[in-house]
N, C-alpha and C positions, 0 to 999 in steps of 0.2 A: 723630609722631602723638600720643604721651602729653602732650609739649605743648599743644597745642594743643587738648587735652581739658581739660586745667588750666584753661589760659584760658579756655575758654568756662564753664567752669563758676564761675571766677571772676565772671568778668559774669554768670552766675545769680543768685550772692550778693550782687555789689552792685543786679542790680537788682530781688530781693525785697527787701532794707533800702530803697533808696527808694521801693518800693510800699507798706513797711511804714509807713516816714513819711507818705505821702500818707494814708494810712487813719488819720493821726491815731491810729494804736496805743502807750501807754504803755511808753516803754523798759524799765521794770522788768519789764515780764512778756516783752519780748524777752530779755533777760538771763535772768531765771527761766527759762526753756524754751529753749535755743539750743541746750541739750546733750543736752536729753531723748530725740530721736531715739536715742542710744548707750545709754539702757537697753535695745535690743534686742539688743545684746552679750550680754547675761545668757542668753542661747540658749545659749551654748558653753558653760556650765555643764553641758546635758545630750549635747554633744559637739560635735565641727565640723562634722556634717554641718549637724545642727538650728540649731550656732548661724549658721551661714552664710546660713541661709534666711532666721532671722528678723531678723540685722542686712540683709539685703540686700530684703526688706522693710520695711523701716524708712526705705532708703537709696536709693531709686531714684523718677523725680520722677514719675511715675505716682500715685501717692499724693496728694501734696501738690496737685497740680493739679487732680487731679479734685477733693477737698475745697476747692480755691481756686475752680474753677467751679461747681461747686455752692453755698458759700456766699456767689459775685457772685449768679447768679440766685435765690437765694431771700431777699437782703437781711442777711444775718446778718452782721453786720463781727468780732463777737470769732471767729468759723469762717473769714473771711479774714484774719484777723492772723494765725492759728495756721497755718493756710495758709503765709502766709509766711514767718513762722518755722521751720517744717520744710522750705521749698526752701531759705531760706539757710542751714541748718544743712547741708544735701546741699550748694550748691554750696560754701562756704567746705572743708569736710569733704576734695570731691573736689579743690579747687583745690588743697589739701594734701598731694596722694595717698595719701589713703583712699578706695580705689573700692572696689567691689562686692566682697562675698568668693568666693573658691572654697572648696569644702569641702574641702579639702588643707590648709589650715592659715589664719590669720586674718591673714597678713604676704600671700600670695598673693591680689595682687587683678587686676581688669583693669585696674591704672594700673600692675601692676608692671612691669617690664622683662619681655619674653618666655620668655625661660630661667628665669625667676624664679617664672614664675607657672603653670607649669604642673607638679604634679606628674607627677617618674619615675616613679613605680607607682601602681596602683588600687589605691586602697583603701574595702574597698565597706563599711567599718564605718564609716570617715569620711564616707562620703558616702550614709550611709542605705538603701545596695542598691538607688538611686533611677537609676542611672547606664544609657543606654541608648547600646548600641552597634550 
């Protein structure tokens, strides 16, 4: 299964870079911004629960999409470049296996292996006392 989520997510990344080409978007500001998405790492600074939220807001293609359709319907093409510069930075990301975090620790994603990805014990400092059972 984690295969096969690679994959597709692969074919996400290549086919925002060739959406990105069609838009006639300057490779330098793809390059500048490819990586940008991972300043929402800087969440774990104030612990794993927060930083889990806010890389995985950053990291999940809900985002870039909705700004990719909004900036097709309202004309804007440099809000469709960035657009697709933030899917291909998720797919390449996910092809990788960097998926979504848990708030257990920032290796525990859901592209880990299953024993892998689920924390033994609750910890509700980790994960912000947010945890509903």
């Amino acid at each position: 299964m984690i295969r096969w989520l690679r994959a597709e997510s692969a074919a996400v990344f290549v086919a925002a870079l060739l959406l990105y080409w069609q838009t006639g978007g300057p490779w330098w500001l793809l390059l500048l911004l490819i990586l940008a998405p991972d300043l929402s790492a800087l969440g774990y600074l104030a612990g794993p629960g927060i930083g889990s939220r806010t890389y995985n807001l950053a990291h999940t293609y809900v985002g870039p999409i909705l700004l990719y359709a909004v900036a097709i319907a309202a004309g804007w093409p440099l809000a469709t470049q960035l657009a697709l510069i933030w899917l291909a930075h998720i797919g390449i990301d996910r092809a990788l296996a960097y998926g979504l975090k848990y708030p257990s620790g920032f290796k525990h994603t859901h592209l880990s292996p299953p024993a892998a990805a689920q924390p033994t014990t609750y910890n509700a400092a980790a994960d912000g006392g947010t945890r509903r059972t």
